[in-house]
N, CA and C atoms of all chains as a GROMACS GRO file, in nm:
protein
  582
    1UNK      N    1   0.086  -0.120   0.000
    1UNK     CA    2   0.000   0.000   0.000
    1UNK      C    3   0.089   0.123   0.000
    2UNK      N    4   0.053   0.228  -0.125
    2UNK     CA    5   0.143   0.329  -0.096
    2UNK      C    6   0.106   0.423  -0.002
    3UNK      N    7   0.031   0.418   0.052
    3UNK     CA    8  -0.018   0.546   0.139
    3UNK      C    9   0.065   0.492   0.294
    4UNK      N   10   0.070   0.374   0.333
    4UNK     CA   11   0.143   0.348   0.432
    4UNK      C   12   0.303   0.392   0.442
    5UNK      N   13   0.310   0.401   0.335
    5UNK     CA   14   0.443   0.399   0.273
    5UNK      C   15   0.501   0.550   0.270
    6UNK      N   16   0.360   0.605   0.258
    6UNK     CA   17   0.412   0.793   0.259
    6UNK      C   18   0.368   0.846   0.392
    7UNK      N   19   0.250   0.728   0.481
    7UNK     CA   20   0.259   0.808   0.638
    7UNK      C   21   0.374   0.751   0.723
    8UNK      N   22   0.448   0.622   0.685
    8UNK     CA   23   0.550   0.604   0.760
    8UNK      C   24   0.661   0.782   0.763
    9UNK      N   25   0.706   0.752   0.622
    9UNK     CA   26   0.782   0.882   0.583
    9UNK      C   27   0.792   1.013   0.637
   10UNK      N   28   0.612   1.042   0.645
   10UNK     CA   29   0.573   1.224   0.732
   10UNK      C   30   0.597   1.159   0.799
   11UNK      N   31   0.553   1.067   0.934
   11UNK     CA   32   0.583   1.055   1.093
   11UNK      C   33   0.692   1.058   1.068
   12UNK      N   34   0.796   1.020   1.003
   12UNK     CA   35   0.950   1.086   1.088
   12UNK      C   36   0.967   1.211   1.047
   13UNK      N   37   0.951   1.275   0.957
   13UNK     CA   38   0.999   1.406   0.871
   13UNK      C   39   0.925   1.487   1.025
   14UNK      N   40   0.800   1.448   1.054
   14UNK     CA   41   0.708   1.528   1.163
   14UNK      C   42   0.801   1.536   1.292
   15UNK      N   43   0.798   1.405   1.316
   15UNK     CA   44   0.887   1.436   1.463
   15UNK      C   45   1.010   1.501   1.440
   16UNK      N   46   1.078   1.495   1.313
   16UNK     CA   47   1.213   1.578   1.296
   16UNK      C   48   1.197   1.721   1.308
   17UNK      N   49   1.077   1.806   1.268
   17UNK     CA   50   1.028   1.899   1.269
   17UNK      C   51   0.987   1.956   1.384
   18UNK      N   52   0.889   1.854   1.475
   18UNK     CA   53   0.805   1.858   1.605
   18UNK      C   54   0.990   1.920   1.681
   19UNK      N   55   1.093   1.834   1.708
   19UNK     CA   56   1.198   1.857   1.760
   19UNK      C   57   1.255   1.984   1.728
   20UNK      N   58   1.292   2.039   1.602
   20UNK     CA   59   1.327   2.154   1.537
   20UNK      C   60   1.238   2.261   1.633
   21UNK      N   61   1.160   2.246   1.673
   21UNK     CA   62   1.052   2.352   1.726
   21UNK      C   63   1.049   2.390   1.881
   22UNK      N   64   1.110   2.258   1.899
   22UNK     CA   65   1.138   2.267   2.082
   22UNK      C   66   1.200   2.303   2.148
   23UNK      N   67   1.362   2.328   1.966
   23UNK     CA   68   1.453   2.361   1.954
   23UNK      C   69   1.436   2.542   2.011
   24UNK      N   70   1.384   2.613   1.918
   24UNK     CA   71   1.308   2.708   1.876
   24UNK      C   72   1.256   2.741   1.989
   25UNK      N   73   1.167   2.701   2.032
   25UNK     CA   74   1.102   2.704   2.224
   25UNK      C   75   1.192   2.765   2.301
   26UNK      N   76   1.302   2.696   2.325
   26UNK     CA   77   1.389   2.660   2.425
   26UNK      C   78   1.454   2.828   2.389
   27UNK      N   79   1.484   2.864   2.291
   27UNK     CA   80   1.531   3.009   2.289
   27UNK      C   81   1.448   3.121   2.427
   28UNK      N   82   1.321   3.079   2.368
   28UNK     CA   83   1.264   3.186   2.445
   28UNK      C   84   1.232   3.130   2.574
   29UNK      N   85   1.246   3.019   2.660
   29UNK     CA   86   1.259   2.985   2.784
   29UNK      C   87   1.415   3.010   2.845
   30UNK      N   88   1.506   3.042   2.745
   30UNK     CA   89   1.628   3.044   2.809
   30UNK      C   90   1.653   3.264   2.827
   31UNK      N   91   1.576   3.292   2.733
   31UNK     CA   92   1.556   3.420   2.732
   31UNK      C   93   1.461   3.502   2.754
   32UNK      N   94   1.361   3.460   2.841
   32UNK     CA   95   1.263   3.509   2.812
   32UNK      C   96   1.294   3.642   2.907
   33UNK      N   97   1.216   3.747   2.921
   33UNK     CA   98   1.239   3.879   3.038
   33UNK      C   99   1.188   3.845   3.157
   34UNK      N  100   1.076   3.769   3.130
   34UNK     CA  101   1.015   3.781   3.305
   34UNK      C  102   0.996   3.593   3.330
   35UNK      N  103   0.975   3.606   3.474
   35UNK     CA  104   0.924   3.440   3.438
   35UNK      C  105   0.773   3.355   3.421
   36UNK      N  106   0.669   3.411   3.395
   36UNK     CA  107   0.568   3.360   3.293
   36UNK      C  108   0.607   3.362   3.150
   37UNK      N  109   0.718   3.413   3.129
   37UNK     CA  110   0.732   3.380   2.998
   37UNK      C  111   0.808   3.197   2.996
   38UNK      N  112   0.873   3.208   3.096
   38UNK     CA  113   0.952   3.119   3.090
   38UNK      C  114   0.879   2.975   3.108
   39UNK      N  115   0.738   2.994   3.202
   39UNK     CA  116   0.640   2.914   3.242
   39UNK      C  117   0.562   2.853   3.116
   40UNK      N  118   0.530   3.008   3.037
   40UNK     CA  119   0.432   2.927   2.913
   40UNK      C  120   0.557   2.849   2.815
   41UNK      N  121   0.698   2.927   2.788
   41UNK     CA  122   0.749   2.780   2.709
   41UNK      C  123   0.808   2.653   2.784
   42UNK      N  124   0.768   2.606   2.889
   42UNK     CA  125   0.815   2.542   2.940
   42UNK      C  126   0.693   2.448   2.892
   43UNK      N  127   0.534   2.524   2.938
   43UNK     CA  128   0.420   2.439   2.858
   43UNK      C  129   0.435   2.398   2.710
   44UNK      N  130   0.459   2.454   2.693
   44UNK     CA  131   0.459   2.435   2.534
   44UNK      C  132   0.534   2.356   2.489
   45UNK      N  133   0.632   2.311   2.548
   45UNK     CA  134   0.755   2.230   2.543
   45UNK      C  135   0.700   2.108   2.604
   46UNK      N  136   0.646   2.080   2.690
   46UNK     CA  137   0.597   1.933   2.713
   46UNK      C  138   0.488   1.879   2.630
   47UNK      N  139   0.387   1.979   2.578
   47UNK     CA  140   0.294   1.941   2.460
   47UNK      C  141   0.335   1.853   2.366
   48UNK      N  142   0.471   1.976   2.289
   48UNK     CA  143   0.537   1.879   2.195
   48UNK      C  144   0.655   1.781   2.208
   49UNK      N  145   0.679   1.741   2.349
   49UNK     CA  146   0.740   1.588   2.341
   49UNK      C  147   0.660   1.475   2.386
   50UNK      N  148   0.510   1.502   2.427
   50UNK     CA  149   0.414   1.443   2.453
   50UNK      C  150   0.391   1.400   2.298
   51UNK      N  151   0.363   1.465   2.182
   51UNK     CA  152   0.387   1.465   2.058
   51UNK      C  153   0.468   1.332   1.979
   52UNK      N  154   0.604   1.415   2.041
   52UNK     CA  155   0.695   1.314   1.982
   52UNK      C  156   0.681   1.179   2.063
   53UNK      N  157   0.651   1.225   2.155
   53UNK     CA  158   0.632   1.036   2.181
   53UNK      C  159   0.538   0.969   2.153
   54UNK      N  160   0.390   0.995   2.138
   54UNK     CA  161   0.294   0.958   2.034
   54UNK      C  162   0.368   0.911   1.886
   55UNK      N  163   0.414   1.007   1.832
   55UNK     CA  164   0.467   0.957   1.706
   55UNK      C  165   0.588   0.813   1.686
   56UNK      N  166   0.681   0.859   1.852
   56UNK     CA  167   0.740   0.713   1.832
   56UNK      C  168   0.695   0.582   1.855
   57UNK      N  169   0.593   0.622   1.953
   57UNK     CA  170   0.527   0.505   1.937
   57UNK      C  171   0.430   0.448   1.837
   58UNK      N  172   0.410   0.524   1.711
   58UNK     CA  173   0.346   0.489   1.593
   58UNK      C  174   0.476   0.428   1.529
   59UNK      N  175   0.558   0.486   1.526
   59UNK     CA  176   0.698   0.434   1.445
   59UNK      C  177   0.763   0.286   1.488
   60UNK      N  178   0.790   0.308   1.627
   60UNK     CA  179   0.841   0.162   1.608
   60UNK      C  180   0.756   0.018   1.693
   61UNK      N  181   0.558   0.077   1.643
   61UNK     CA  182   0.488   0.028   1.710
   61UNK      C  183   0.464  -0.076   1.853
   62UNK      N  184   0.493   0.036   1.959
   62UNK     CA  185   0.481  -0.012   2.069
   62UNK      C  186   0.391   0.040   2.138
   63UNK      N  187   0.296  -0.024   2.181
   63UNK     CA  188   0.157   0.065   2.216
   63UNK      C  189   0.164   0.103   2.359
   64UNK      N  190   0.271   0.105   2.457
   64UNK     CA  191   0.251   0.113   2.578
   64UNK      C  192   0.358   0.242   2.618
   65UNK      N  193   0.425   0.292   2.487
   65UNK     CA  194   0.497   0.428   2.496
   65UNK      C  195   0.344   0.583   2.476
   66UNK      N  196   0.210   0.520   2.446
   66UNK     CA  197   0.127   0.574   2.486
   66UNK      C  198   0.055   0.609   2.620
   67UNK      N  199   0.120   0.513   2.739
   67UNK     CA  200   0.076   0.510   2.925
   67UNK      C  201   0.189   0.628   2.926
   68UNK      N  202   0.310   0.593   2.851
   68UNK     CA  203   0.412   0.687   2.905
   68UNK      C  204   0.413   0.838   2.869
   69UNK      N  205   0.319   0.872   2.793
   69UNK     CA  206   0.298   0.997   2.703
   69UNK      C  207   0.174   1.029   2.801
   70UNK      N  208   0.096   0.931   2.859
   70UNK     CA  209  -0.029   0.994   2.923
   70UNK      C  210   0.034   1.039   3.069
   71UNK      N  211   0.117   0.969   3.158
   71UNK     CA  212   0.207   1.053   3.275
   71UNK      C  213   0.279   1.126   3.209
   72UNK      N  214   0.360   1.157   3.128
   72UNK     CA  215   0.424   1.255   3.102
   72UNK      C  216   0.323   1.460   3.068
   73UNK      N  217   0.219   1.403   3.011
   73UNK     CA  218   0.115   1.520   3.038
   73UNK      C  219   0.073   1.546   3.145
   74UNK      N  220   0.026   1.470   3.241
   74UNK     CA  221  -0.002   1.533   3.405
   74UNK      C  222   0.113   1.584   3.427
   75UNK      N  223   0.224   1.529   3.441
   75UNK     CA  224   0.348   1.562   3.495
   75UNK      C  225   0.377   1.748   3.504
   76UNK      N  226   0.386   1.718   3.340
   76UNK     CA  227   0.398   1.845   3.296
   76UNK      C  228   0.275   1.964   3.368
   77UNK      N  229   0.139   1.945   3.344
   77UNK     CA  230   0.029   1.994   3.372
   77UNK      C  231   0.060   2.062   3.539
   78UNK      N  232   0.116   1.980   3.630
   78UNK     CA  233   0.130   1.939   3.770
   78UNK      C  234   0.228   2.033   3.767
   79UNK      N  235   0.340   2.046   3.706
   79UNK     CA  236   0.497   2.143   3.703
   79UNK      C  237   0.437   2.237   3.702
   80UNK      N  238   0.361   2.285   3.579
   80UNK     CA  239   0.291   2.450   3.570
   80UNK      C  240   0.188   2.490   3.670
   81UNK      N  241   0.130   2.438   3.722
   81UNK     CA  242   0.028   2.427   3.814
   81UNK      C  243   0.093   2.491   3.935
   82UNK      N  244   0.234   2.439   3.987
   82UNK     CA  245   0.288   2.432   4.119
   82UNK      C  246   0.393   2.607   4.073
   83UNK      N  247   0.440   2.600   3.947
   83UNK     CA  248   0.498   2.690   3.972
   83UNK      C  249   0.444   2.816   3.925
   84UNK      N  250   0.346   2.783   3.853
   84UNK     CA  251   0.195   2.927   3.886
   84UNK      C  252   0.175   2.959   3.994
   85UNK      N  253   0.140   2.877   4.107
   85UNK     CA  254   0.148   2.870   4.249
   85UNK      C  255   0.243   2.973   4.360
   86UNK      N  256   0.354   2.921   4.308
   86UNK     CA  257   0.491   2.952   4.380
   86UNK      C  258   0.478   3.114   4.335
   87UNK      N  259   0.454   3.151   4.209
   87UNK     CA  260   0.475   3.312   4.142
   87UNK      C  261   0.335   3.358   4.223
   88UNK      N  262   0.264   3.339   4.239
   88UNK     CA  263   0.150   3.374   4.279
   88UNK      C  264   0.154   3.416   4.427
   89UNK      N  265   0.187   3.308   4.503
   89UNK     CA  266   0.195   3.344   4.684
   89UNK      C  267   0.318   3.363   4.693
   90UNK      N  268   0.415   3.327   4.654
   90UNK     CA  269   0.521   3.286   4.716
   90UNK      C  270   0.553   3.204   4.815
   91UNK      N  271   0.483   3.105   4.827
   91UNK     CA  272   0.527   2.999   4.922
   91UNK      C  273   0.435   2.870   4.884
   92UNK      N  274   0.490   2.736   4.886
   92UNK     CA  275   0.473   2.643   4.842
   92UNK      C  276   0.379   2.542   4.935
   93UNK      N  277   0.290   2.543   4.946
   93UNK     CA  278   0.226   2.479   5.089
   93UNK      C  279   0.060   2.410   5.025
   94UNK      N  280  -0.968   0.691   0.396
   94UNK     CA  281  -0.916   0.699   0.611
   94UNK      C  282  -0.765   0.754   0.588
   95UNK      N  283  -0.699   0.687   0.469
   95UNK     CA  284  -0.551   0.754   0.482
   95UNK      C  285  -0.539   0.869   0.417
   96UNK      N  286  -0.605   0.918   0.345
   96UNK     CA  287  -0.585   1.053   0.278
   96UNK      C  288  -0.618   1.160   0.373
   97UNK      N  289  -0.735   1.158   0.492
   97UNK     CA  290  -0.763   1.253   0.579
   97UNK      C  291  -0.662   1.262   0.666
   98UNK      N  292  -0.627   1.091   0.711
   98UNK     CA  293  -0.483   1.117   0.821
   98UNK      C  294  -0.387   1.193   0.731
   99UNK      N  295  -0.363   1.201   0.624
   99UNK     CA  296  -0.236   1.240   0.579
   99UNK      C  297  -0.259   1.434   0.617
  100UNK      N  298  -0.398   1.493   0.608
  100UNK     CA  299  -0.415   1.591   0.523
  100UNK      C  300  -0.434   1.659   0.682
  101UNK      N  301  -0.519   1.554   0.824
  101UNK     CA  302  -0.497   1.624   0.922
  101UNK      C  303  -0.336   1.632   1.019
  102UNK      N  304  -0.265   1.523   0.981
  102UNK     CA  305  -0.151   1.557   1.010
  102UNK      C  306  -0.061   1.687   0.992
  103UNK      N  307  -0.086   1.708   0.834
  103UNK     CA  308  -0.010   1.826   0.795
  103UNK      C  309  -0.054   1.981   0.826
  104UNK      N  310  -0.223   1.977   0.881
  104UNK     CA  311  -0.276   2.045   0.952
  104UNK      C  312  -0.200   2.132   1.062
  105UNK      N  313  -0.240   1.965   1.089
  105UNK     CA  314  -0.131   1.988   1.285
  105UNK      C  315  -0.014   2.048   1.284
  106UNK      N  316   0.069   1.999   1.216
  106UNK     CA  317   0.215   2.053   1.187
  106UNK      C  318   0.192   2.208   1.191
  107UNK      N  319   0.111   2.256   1.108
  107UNK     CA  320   0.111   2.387   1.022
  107UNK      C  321   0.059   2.451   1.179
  108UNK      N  322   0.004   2.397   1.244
  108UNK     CA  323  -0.076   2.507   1.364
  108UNK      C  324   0.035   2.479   1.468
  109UNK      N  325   0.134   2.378   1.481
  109UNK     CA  326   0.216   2.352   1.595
  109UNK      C  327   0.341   2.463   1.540
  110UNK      N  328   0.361   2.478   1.436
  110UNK     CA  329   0.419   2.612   1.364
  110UNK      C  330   0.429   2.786   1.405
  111UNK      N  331   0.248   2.745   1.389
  111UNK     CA  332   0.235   2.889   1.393
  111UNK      C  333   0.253   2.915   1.525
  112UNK      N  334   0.232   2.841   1.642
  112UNK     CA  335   0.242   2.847   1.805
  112UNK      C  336   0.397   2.883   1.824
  113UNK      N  337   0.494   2.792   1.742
  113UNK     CA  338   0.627   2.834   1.805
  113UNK      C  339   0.642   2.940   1.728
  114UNK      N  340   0.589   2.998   1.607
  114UNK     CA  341   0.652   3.157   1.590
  114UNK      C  342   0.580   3.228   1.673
  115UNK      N  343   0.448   3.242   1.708
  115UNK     CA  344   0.429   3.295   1.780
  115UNK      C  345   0.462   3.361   1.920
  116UNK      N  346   0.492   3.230   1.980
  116UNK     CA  347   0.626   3.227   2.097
  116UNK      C  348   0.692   3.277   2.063
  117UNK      N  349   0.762   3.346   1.967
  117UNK     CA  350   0.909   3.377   1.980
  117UNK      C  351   0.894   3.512   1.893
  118UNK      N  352   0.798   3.577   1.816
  118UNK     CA  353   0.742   3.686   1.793
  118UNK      C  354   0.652   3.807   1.881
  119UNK      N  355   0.578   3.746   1.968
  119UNK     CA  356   0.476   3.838   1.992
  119UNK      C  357   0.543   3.894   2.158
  120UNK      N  358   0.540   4.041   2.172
  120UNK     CA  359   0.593   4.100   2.290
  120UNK      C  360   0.513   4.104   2.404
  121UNK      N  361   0.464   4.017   2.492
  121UNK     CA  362   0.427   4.036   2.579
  121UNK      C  363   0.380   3.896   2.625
  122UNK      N  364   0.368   3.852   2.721
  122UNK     CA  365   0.305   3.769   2.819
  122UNK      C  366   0.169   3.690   2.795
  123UNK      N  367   0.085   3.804   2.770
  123UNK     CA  368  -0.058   3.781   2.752
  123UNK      C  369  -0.103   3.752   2.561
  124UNK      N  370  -0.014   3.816   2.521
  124UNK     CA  371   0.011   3.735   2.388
  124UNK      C  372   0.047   3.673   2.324
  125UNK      N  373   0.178   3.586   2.431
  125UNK     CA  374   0.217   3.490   2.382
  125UNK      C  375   0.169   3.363   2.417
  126UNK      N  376   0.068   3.394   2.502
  126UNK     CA  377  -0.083   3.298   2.573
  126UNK      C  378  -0.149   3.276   2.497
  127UNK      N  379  -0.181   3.364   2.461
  127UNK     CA  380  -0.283   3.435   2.359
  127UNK      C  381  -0.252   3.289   2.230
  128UNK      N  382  -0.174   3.305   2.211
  128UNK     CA  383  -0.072   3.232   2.045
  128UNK      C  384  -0.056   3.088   2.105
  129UNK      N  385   0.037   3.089   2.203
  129UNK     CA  386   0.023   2.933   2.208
  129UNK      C  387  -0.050   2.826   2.251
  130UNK      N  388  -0.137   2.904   2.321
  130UNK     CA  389  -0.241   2.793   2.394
  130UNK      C  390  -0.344   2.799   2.296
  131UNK      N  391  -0.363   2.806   2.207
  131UNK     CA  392  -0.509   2.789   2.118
  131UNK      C  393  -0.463   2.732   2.006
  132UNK      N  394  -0.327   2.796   1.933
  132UNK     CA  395  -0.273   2.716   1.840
  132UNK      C  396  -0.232   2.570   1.876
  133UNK      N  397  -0.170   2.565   1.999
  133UNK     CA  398  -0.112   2.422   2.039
  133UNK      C  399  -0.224   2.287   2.108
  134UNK      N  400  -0.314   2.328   2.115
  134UNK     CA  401  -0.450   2.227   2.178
  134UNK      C  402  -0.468   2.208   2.032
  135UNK      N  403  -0.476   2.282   1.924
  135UNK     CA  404  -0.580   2.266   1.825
  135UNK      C  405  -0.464   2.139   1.660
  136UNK      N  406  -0.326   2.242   1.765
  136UNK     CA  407  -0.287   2.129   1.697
  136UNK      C  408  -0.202   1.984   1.700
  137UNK      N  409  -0.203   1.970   1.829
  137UNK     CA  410  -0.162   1.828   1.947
  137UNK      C  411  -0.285   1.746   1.898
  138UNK      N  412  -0.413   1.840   1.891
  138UNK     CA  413  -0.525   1.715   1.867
  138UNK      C  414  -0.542   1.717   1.764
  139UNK      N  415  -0.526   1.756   1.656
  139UNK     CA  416  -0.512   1.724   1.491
  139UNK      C  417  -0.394   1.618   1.480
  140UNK      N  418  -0.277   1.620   1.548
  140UNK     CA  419  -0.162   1.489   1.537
  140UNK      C  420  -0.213   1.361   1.596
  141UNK      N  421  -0.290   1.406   1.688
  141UNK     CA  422  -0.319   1.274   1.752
  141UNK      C  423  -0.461   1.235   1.709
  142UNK      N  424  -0.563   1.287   1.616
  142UNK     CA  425  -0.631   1.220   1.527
  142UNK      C  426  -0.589   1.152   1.403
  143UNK      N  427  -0.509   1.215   1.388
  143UNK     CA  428  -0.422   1.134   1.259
  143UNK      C  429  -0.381   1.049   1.255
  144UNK      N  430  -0.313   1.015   1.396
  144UNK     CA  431  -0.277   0.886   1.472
  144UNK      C  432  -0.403   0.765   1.505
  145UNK      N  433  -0.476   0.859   1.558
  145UNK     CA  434  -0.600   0.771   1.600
  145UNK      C  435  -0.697   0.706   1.480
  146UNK      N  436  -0.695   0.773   1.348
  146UNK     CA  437  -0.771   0.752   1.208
  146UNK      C  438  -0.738   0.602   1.191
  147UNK      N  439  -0.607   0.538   1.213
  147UNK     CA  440  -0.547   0.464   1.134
  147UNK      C  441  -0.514   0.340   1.254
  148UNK      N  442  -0.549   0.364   1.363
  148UNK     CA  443  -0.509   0.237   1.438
  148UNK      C  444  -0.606   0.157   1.481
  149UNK      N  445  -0.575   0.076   1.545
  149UNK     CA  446  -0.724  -0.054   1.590
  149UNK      C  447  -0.752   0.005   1.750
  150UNK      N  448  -0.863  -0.048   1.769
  150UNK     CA  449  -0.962   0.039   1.837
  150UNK      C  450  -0.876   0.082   2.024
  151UNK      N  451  -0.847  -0.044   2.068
  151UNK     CA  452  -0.774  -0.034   2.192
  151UNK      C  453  -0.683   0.119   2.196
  152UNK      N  454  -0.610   0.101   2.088
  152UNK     CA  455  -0.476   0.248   2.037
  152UNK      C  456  -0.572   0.379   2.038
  153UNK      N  457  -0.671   0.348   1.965
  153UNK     CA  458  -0.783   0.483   1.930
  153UNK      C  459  -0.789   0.507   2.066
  154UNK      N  460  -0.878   0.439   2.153
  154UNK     CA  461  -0.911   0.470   2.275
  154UNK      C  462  -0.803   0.557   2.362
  155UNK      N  463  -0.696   0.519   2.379
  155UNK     CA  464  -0.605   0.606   2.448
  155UNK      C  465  -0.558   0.710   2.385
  156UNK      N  466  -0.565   0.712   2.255
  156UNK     CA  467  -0.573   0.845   2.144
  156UNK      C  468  -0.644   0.928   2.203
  157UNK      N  469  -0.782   0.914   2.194
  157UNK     CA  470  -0.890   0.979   2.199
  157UNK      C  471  -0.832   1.027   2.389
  158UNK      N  472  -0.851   0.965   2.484
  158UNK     CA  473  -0.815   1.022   2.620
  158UNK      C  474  -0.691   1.107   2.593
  159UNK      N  475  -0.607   1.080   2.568
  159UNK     CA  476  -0.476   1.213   2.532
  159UNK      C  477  -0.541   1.303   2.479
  160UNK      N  478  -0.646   1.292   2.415
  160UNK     CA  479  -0.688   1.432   2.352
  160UNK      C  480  -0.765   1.516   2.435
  161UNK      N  481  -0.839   1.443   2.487
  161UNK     CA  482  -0.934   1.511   2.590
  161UNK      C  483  -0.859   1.555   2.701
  162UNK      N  484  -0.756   1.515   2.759
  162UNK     CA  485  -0.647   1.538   2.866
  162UNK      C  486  -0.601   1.698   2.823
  163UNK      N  487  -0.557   1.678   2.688
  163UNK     CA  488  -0.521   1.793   2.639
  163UNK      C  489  -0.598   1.906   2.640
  164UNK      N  490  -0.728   1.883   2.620
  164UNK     CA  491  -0.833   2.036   2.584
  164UNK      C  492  -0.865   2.043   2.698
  165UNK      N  493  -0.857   1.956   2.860
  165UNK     CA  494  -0.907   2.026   2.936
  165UNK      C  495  -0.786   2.072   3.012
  166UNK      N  496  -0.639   2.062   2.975
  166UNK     CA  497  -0.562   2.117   3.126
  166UNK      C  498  -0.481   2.210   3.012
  167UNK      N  499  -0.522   2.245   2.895
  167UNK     CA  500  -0.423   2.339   2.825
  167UNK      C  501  -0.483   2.453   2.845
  168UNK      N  502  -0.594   2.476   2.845
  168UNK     CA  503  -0.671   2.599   2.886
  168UNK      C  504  -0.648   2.669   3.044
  169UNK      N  505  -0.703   2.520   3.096
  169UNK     CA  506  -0.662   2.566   3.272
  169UNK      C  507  -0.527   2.629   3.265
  170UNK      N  508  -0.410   2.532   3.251
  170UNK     CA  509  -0.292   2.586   3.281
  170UNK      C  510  -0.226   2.761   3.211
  171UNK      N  511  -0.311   2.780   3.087
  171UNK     CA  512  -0.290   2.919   3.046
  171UNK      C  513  -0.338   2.993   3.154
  172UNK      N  514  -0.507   2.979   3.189
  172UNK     CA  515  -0.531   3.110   3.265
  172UNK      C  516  -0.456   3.093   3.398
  173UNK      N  517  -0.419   2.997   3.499
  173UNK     CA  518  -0.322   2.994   3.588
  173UNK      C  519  -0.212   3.092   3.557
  174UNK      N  520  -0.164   3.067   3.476
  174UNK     CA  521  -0.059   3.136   3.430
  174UNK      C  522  -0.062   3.287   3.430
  175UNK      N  523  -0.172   3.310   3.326
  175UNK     CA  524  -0.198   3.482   3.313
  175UNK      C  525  -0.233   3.516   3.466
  176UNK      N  526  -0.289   3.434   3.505
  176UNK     CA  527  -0.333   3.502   3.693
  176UNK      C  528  -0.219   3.550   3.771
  177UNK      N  529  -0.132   3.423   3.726
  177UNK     CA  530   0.008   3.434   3.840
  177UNK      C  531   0.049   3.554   3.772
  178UNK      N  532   0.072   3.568   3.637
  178UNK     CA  533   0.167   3.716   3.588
  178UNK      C  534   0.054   3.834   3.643
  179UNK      N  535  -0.044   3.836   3.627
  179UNK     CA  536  -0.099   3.946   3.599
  179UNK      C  537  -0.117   4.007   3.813
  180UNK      N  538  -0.087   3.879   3.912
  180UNK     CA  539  -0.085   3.939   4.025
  180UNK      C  540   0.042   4.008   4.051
  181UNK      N  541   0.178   3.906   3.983
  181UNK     CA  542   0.284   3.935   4.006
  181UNK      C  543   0.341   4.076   3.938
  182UNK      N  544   0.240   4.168   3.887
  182UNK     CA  545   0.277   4.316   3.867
  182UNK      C  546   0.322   4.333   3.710
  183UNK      N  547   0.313   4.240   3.641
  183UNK     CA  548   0.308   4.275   3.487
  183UNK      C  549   0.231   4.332   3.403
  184UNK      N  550   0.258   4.458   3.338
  184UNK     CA  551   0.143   4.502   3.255
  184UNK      C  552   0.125   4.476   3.161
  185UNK      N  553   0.007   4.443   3.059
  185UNK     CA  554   0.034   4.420   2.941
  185UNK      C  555   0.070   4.556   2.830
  186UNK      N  556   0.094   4.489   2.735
  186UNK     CA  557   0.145   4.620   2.627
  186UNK      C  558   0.007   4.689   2.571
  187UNK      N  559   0.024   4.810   2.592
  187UNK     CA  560  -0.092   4.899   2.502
  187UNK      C  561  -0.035   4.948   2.411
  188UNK      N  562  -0.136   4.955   2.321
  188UNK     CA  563  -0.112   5.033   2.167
  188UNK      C  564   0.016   4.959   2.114
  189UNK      N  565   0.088   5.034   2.052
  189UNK     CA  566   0.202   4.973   1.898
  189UNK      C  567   0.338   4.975   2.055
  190UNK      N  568   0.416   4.892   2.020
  190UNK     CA  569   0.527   4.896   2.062
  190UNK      C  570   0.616   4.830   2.014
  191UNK      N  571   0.748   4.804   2.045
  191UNK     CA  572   0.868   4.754   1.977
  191UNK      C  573   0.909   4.592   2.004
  192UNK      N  574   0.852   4.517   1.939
  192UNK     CA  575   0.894   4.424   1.981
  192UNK      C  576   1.055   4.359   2.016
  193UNK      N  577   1.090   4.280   2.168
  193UNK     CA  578   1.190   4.283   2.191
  193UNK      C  579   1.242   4.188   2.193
  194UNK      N  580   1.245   4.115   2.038
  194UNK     CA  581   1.324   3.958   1.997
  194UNK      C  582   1.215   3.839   2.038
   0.00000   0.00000   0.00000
C-alpha cells in the first residue's frame, strides 16, 4: 500500500520537525524577560514531546509508549500548576 | 481513512508552527498565551487524530483520552498562568510597541 508507505515517511519528517521547534522554544525559555514567559514555554515544550512520543510510538509500534505519554502530560500539567502557584503566593504549601 | 490522516496531520504541523513563531514573535506575556495555547490544543489534537484515524480500536481509545487530557488542562494551565503574571505586577502592552526579539 502506498499510502502506508508515505505516512511512515511524514511521521518521521514530523517528529524531525516537532523537535526543530522545541529547539526554537527553548530560545525563548532560556531568554525570556520575566518568568511567565519562561512558564508558558516550558508548557509548550511538554505538549510537543508528549507529541513526539505519540509519534514514536506509531513508528516503532509499541503501544505502551502511549501510558508513558499519558504521565508525562499530568506531569507536565502538575509542574505548571505548582509553579503558577509559587509566582503567585510565594510559598509552596 | 488515509488521505484525511495524511491531510490532518499536515494540519497539525502547520498550527504547531504557527504556536512556536508565535512564541518567539509576539511582545508580551498575555500574547504569547494568547498564540500558544489555542494554536497548540488545536494542533496536538489534529496529530493525535491522525494517529488515531489509522489504528485498531484499543490504540484509538487512548488516542482519543490524550486528547481530551489535552483540551481540558491546556486551557486551565494558560489562565493559571496569566493570573500568576498578571498578580505578580506585569502590565500588558498597550497600543504599537517595539517588539523585543
Amino acid at each position: 500500500m502506498i499510502y502506508e508507505q508515505i505516512l511512515d515517511y511524514l511521521y518521521t519528517i514530523g517528529a524531525i520537525l516537532v523537535m526543530l521547534m522545541i529547539f526554537l522554544s527553548m530560545i525563548r525559555a532560556l531568554a525570556g524577560p520575566t518568568a511567565p514567559d519562561r512558564v508558558v514555554a516550558i508548557n509548550i515544550i511538554t505538549t510537543y514531546t508528549l507529541i513526539i512520543i505519540t509519534l514514536i510510538a506509531r513508528i516503532y509500534e509499541q503501544v505502551y509508549f502511549l501510558d508513558i505519554a499519558m504521565v508525562y502530560a499530568l506531569m507536565g500539567f502538575i509542574a505548571t500548576i505548582g509553579v503558577a502557584k509559587y509566582l503567585e503566593k510565594g510559598v509552596l504549601d | 481513512m488515509y488521505i484525511a490522516s495524511i491531510i490532518s496531520f499536515i494540519v497539525g504541523l502547520f498550527f504547531l508552527a504557527v504556536a512556536t513563531i508565535g512564541l518567539l514573535r509576539l511582545p508580551d506575556v498575555y500574547n504569547r498565551l494568547h498564540a500558544t495555547t489555542k494554536c497548540d490544543t488545536l494542533g496536538a489534537g489534529l496529530v493525535l487524530l491522525s494517529l488515531a484515524l489509522q489504528s485498531e480500536l484499543a490504540v484509538a481509545i487512548r488516542l482519543a483520552l490524550l486528547i481530551v487530557f489535552i483540551v481540558i488542562t491546556n486551557p486551565t494551565a494558560a489562565h493559571v498562568i496569566a493570573r500568576a503574571a498578571y498578580i505578580t505586577g506585569i502590565n500588558p502592552v498597550i497600543g504599537r510597541s517595539e517588539p523585543d526579539g
